[in-house]
C-alpha positions in Angstrom: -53.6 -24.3 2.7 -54.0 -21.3 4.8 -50.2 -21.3 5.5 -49.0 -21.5 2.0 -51.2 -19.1 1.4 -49.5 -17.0 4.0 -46.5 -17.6 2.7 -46.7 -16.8 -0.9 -48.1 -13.6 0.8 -44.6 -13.2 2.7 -43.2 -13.4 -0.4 -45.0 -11.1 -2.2 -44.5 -8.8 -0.1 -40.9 -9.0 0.2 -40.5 -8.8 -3.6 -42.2 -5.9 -3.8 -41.0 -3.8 -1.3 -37.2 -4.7 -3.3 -39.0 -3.7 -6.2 -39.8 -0.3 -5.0 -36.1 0.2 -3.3 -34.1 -0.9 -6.6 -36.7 1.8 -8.3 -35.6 4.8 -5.7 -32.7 3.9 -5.5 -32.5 4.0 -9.5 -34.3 7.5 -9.4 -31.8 8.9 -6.5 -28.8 7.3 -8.6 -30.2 9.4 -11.4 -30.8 12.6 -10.1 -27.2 12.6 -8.7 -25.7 11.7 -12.3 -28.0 14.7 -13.8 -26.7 16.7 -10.7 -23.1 16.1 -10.9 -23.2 16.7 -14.8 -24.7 20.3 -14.3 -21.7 21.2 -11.4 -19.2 20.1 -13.8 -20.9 22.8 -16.7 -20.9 25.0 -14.6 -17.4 25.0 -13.9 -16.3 28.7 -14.7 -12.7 27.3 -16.0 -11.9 25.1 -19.1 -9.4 23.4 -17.3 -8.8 19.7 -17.1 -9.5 18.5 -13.4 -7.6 15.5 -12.3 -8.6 13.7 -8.8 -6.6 11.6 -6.9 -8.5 9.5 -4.4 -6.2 9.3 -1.3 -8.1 9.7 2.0 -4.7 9.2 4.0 -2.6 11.4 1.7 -0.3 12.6 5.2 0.4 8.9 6.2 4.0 8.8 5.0 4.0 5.2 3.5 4.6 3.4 0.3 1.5 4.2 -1.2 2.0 8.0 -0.5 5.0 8.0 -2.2 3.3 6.0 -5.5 0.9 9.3 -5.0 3.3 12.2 -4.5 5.6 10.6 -7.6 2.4 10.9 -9.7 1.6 14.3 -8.4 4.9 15.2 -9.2 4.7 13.6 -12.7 2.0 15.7 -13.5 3.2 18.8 -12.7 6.3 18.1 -14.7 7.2 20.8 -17.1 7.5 18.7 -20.4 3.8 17.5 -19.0 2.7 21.1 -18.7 4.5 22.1 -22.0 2.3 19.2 -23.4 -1.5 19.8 -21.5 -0.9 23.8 -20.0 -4.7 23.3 -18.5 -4.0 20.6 -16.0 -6.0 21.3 -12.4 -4.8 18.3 -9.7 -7.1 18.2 -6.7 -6.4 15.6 -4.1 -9.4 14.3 -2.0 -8.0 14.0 1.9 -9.5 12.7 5.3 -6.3 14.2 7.3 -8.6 17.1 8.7 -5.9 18.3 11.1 -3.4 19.1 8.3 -2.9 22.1 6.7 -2.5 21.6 2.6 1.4 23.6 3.3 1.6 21.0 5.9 1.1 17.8 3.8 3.6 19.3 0.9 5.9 19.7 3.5 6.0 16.6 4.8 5.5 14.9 0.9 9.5 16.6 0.9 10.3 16.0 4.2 9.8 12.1 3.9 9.5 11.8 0.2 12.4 14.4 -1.5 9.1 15.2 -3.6 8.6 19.0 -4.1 5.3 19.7 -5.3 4.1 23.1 -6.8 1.7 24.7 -4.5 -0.7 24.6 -7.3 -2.3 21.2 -5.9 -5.9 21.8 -3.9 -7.0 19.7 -1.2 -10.6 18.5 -0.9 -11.0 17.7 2.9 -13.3 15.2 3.6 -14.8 14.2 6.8 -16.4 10.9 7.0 -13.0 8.8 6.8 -13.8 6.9 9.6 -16.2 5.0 7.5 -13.2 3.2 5.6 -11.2 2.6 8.7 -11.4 -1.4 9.8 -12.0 -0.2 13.5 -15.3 0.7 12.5 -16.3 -2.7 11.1 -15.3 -6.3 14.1 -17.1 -8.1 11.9 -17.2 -7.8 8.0 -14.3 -6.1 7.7 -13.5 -6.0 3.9 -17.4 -5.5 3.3 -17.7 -2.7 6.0 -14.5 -0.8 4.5 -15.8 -1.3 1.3 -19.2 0.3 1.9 -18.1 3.1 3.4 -15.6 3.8 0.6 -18.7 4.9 -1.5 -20.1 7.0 1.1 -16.9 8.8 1.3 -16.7 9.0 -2.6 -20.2 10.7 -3.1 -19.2 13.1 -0.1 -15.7 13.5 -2.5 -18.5 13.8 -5.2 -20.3 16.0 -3.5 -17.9 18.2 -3.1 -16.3 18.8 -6.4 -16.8 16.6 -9.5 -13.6 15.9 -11.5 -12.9 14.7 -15.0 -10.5 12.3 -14.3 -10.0 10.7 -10.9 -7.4 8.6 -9.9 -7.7 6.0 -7.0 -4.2 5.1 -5.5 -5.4 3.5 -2.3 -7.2 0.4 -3.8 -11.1 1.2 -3.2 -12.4 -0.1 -6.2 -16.3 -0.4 -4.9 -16.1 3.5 -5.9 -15.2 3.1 -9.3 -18.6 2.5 -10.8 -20.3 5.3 -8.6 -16.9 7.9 -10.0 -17.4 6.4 -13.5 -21.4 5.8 -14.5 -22.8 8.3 -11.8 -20.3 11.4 -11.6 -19.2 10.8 -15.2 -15.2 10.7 -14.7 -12.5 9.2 -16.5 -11.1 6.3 -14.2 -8.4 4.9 -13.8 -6.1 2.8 -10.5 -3.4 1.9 -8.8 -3.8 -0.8 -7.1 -1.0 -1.9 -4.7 -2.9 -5.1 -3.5 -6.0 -6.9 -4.2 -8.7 -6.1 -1.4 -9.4 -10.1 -1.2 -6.4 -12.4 -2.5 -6.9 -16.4 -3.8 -4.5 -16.9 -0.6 -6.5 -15.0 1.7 -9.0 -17.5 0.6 -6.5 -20.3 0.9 -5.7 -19.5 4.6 -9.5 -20.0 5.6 -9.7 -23.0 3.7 -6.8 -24.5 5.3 -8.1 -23.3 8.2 -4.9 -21.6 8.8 -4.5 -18.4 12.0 -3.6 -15.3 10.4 -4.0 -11.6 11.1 -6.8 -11.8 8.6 -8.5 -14.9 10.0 -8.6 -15.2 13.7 -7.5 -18.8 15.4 -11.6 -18.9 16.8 -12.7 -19.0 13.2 -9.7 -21.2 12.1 -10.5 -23.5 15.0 -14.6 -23.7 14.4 -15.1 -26.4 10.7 -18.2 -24.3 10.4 -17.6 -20.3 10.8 -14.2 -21.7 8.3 -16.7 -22.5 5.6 -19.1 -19.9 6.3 -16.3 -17.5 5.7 -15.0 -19.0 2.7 -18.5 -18.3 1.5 -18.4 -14.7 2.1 -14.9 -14.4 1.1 -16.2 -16.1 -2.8 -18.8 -13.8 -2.8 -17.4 -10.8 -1.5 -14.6 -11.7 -4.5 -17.2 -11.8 -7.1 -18.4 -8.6 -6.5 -15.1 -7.1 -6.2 -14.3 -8.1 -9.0 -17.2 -6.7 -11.2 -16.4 -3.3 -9.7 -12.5 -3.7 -10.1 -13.4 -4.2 -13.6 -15.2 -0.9 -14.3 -12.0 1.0 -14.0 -10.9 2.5 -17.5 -7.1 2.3 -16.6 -5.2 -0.5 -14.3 -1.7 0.2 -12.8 -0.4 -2.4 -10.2 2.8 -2.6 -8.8 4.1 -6.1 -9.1 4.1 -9.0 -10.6 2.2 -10.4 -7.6 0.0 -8.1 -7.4 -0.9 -8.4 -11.3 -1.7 -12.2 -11.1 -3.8 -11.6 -8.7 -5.8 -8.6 -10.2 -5.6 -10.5 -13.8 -7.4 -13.5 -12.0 -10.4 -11.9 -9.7 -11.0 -8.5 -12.1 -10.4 -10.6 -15.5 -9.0 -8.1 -18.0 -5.3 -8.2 -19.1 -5.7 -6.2 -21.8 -6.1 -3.0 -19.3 -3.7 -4.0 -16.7 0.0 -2.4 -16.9 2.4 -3.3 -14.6 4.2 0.1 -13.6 6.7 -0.9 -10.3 6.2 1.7 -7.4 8.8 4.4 -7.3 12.0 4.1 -5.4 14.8 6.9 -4.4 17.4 4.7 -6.1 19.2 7.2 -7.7 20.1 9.5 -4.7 20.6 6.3 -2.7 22.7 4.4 -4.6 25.1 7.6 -4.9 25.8 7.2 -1.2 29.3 6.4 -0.1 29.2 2.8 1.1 30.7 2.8 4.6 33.5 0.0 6.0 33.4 -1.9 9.3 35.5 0.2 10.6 34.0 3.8 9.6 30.6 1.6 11.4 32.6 2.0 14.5 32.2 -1.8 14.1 28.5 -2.1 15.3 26.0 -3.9 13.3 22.8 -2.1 12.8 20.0 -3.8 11.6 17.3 -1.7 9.4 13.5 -1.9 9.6 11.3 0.7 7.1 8.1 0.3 7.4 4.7 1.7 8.8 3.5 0.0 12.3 0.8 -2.0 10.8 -0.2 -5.2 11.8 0.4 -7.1 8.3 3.9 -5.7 8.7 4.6 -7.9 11.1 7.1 -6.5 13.8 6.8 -9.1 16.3 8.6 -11.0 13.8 11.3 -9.0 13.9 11.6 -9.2 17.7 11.4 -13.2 17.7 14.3 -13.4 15.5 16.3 -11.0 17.1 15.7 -13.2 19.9 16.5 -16.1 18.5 19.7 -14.2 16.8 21.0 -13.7 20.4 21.4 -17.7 21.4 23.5 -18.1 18.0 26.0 -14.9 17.7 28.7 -14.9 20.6 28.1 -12.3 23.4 30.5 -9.4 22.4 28.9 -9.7 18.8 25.3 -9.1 20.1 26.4 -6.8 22.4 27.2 -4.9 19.5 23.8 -5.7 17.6 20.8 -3.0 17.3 17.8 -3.6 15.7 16.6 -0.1 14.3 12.8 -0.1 13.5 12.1 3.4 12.0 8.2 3.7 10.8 4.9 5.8 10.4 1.7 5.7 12.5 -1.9 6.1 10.2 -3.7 6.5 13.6 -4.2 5.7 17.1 -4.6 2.1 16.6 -0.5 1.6 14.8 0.4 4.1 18.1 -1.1 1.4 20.4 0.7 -1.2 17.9 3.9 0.4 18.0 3.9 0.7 22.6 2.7 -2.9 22.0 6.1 -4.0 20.6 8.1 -1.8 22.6 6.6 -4.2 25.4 7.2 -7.0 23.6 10.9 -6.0 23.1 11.4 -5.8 26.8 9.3 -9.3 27.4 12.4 -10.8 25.3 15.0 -8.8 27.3 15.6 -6.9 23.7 14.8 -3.3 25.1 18.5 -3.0 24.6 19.2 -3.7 21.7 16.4 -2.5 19.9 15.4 1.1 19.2 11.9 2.5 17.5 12.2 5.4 15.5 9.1 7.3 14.6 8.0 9.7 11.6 11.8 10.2 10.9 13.0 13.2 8.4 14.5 12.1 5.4 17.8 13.3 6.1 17.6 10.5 9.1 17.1 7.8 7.1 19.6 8.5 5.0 21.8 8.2 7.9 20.6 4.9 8.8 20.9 3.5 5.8 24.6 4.4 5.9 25.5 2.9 9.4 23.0 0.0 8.4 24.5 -3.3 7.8 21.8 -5.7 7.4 18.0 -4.7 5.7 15.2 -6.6 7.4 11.5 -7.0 5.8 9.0 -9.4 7.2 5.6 -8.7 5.9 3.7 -12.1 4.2 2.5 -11.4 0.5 4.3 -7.7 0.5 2.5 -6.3 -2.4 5.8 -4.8 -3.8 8.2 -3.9 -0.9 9.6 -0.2 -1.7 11.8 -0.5 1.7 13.3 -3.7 0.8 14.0 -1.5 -2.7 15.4 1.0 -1.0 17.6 -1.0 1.7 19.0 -2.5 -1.6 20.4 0.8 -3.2 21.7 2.0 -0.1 24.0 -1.1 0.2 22.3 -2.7 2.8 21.8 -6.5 2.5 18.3 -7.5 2.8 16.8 -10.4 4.2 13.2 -10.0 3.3 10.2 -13.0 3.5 10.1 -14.8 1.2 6.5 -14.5 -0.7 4.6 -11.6 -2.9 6.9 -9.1 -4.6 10.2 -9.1 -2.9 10.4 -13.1 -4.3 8.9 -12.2 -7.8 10.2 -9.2 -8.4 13.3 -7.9 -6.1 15.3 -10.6 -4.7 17.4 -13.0 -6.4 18.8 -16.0 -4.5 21.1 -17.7 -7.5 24.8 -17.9 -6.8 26.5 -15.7 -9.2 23.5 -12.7 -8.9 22.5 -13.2 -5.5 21.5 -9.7 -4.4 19.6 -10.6 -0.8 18.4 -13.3 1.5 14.7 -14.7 1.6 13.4 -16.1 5.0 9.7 -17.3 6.4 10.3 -18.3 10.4 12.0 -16.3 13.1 14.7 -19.5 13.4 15.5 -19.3 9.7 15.8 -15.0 9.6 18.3 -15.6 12.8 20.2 -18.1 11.2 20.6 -15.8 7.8 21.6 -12.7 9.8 24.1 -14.6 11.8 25.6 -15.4 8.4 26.0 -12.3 7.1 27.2 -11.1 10.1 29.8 -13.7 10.4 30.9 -13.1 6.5 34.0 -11.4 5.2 33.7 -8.1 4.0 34.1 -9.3 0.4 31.6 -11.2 0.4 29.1 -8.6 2.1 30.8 -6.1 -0.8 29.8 -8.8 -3.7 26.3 -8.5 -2.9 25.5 -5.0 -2.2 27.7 -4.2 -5.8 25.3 -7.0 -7.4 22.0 -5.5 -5.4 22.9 -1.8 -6.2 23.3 -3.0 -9.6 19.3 -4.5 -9.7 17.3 -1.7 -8.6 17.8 1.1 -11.6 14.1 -0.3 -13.0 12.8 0.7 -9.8 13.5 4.5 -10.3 11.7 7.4 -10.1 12.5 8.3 -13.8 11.3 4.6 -15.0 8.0 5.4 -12.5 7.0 8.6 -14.5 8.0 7.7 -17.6 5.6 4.6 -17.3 2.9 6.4 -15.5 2.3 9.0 -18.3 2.6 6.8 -21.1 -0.3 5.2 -19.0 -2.5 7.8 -18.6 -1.7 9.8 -21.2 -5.4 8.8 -23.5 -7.2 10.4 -20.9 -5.6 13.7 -21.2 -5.7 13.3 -25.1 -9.1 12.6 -25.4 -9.8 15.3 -22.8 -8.4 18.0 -24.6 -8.8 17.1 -28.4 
């Protein structure tokens, strides 16, 4: 009697102390809603302020470039013509950049001039949303520490409209109920996918489920259980935003099934340099001095999956003859967020020279634009080989510049970018090192009219991928928030 009694005790206790901490936290939630109201009276301009949550605006990747086009769009003149009192703030953690700095580099890489009108709100506690931070509870940790970093952003200046172009939806409610703004996304990939959850199930190694938990029956299910209801969550909060943009059809299903509304989800494809690109005088064997340069774009992150790259140049070696490899470079041109992809990117420079590649491959970093467009001319071959790319802007790209691309086959390049029928085959879908080898070895060994046939046909598929079609879509999009704003 005496320990039920306890107990019940225990668990009155326990209730109430919840009690009182869902009531503070309720008063503290409120007093920051009354607080960000009165800084946003008190703003001594009548001018529409637009926020776009990027904390790794500087990175150079795809989803800088999604940002920079929208910037851009923005700031267009028929946009200005339209809403003259349009103020665009962007919310940063690159603390060692100077704002003239990050434009610079926004043409540099991009070809995107912005006005110098844009201000940058520096915040410092971005090493709350890095995974480095969190061994354990990754997507949770990351999560968490998104909404510390958006009431510092918050904190700092309160905007009507912000704009989230990284994916951290856990801050839309706090943007939306407590600092009162007009929200809207775009979402390049769900934070938690059905086939992330597929891969624990099946018990299956990844670089999002380590082989001791995909080895162990009951860490697999006890991480299946915080993966359903980390999704529910995640969900809920995906929801709150006003406006959805994703970039893919991929990308949509899975946004459509874990946030459930369709009705507020526009697919709007990520914007691609086709239009300069596919202007570019395609080069012959010969003019290629004969050599066959293979092309890798992307940033040197572990879902991109490099090593990839190296195993299938290694396997390309025992298939091509001798004076054909010797001819063979593997050109992996890419971004570093941080010291982590630096340590990534000596990592496969190792691993080249484990496989005897050193030679044949060469690693290009933070390259100017006028660079890549150089590769892309002496390029033969385009190589992607990311699992469940979101969209692929590279494999895009590759496409326009008359490169053919072999890219793996899964997410958007399979949904949205490559087509694999005779008659409007336009690129080459692969999975395992063996099978990319194999491809490459093909197009290598093809006649020049047939190379010719595909890049005419792949050149032909990538107009709806512009930059025009991008900020045509994008304003269209947001467009009610600016005309409720200022009606």
């Amino acid at each position: 009697m005496r320990i039920v009694f306890s107990l019940n005790m225990l668990v009155g206790i326990v209730l109430c102390k919840m009690f009182c901490v869902l009531i503070i936290l309720s008063i503290l939630l409120l007093m920051l809603k009354k607080q960000y109201s009165k800084m946003r009276a008190n703003r001594t301009h009548s001018e529409t302020v637009v926020a776009f949550f990027h904390p790794y605006c500087n990175s150079g990747g795809g989803g800088e470039r999604v940002l920079w086009a929208a910037v851009s769009a923005i700031q267009n003149k028929y946009n200005h013509l339209k809403y003259p009192n349009v103020h665009i703030i962007i919310y940063t953690g690159d603390l060692d950049a100077h704002p003239e700095q990050i434009l610079n580099k926004a043409e540099k890489v991009f070809n995107y001039k912005i006005e110098q009108k844009v201000e940058f709100i520096y915040l410092h506690g971005r090493k709350w949303v890095e995974p480095s931070m969190y061994p354990y509870f990754t997507l949770l940790g990351q999560s968490l520490g998104s909404l510390w970093l958006a009431l510092e952003a918050l904190n700092t200046f309160v905007p009507d409209i912000c704009i989230d172009t990284m994916g951290y939806a856990f801050t839309y409610p706090l943007f939306r109920y407590i600092g009162g703004c007009r929200v809207a996304t775009y979402t390049h990939y769900p934070t938690i996918s059905t086939d992330m959850m597929r891969h624990v199930y099946r018990r299956t190694v990844s670089h999002n489920n380590s082989r001791a938990i995909a080895r162990n029956p009951f860490l697999s299910a006890a991480k299946l259980f915080y993966y359903k209801l980390f999704g529910l969550i995640y969900g809920w909060v995906g929801s709150r935003a006003e406006i959805i943009m994703v970039n893919s059809s991929w990308t949509e299903e899975h946004i459509n099934a874990i946030w459930k509304c369709p009705l507020r989800t526009h697919k709007i494809y990520p914007p691609c340099n086709v239009k300069h690109l596919t202007s570019l005088p395609l080069l012959d064997d010969d003019e290629k001095c004969k050599n066959i340069r293979i092309l890798s774009v992307a940033q040197f992150r572990p879902e991109k999956n490099h090593p990839l790259m190296l195993k299938a140049m290694y396997e390309l070696r025992s298939i091509v003859e001798e004076e054909i490899w010797e001819k063979t470079r593997l050109i992996l041109i890419g971004s570093c967020r941080n010291f982590e992809d630096e340590v990534r990117m000596k990592d496969m420079q190792d691993l080249s020279k484990h496989f005897a590649l050193d030679e044949n491959v060469e690693f290009k970093l933070n390259v100017p634009y006028s660079e890549l467009l150089s590769e892309f001319q002496r390029a033969t071959i385009g190589l992607h080989t990311m699992w469940n790319e979101h969209f692929g802007i590279s494999v895009v790209e590759c496409m326009a510049a008359g490169l053919i691309v072999v890219a793996h086959a899964s997410g958007g390049p399979r949904a949205d970018i490559i087509e694999i029928q005779q008659g409007s085959q336009n690129g080459f879908l692969a999975t395992e090192a063996e099978e990319y080898a194999t491809i490459m070895a093909h197009i290598i060994n093809m006649h020049s009219e047939g190379r010719n046939a595909i890049r005419t046909v792949a050149r032909a598929s990538v107009n709806r991928f512009s930059d025009e079609v991008f900020e045509r879509e994008f304003l269209r999009t947001i467009e009610p928030f600016f005309r409720q704003k200022q009606e």
